[in-house]
C-alpha positions as CSV (number, residue, x, y, z in Angstrom):
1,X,33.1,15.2,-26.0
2,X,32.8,12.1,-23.3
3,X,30.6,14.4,-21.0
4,X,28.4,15.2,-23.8
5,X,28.1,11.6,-24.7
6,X,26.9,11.1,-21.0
7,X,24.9,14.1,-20.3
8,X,22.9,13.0,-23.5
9,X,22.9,9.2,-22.4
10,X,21.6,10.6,-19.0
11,X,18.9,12.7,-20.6
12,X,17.9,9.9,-22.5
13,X,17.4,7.4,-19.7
14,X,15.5,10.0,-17.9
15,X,13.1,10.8,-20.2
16,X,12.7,6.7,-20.9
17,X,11.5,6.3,-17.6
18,X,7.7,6.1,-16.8
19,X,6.5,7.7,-13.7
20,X,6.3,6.4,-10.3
21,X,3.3,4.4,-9.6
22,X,1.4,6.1,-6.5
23,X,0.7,3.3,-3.5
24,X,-1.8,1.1,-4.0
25,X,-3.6,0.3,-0.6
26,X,-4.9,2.6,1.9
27,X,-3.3,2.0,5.6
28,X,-6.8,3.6,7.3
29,X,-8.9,0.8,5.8
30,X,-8.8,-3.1,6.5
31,X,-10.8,-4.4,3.5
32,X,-10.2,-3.4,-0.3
33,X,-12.0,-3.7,-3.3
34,X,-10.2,-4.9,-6.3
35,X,-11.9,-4.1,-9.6
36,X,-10.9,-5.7,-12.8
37,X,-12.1,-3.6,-15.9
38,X,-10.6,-3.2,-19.8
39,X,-7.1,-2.0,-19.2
40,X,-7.6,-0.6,-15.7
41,X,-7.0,-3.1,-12.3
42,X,-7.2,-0.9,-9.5
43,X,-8.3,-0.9,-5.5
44,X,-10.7,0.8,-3.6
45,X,-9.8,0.4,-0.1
46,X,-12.1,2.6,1.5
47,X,-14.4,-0.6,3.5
48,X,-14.5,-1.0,7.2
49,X,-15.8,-4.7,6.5
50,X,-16.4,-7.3,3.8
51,X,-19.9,-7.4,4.0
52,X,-19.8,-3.7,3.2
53,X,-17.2,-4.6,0.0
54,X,-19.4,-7.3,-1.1
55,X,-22.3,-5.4,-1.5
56,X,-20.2,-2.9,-3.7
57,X,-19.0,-5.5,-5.5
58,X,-22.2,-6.9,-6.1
59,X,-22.9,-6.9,-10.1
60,X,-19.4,-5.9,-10.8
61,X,-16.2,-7.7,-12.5
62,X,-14.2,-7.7,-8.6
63,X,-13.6,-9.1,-5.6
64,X,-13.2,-7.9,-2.1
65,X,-9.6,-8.9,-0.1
66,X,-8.1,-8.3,3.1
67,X,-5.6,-5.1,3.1
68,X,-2.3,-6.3,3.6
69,X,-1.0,-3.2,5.2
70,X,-3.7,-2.4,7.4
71,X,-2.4,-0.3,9.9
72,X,-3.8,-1.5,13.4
73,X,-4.0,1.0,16.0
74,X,-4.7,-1.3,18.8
75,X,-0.5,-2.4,20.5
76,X,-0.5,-5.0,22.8
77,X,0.6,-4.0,26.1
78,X,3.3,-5.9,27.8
79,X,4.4,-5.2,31.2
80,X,7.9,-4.2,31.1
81,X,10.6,-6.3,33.4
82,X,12.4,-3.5,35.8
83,X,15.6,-4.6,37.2
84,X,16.2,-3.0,40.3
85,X,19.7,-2.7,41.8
86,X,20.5,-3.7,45.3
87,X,22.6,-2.0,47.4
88,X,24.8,-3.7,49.9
């Protein structure tokens, strides 16, 4: 009887649950646009700058910010230290 209790307890919680929300800004691109609309706030990060996001969001209820995950592919190069061994 107790592992009914949980099984339906388990079903229940389960079937509470909303889904997953999908990520919300696009690594590729470094500006987003962030539209505010009845019911709906979403981003469209799909700019390569924010003169090109402004001029979508020209006449429209949003704004244009800076991706926050922007994923660089430029690494800075360091020169690595080599320790060398000496032999006596």
């Amino acid at each position: 009887m107790r592992n009914l209790a949980l099984a339906i307890l388990a079903g229940a919680t389960v079937s509470v649950a909303g889904p997953a929300a999908a990520q919300t800004y696009d690594p590729g691109y470094p500006v987003c646009l962030h539209v505010y609309g009845r019911g709906a706030n979403y981003y469209e990060c799909r700019y390569t700058s924010l003169a090109q996001c402004n001029l979508s969001a020209s006449g429209r209820a949003a704004q244009c910010d800076i991706n926050p995950y922007f994923a660089t592919a430029q690494v800075p190069v360091q020169r690595g230290y080599r320790r060398y061994r000496q032999i006596y």
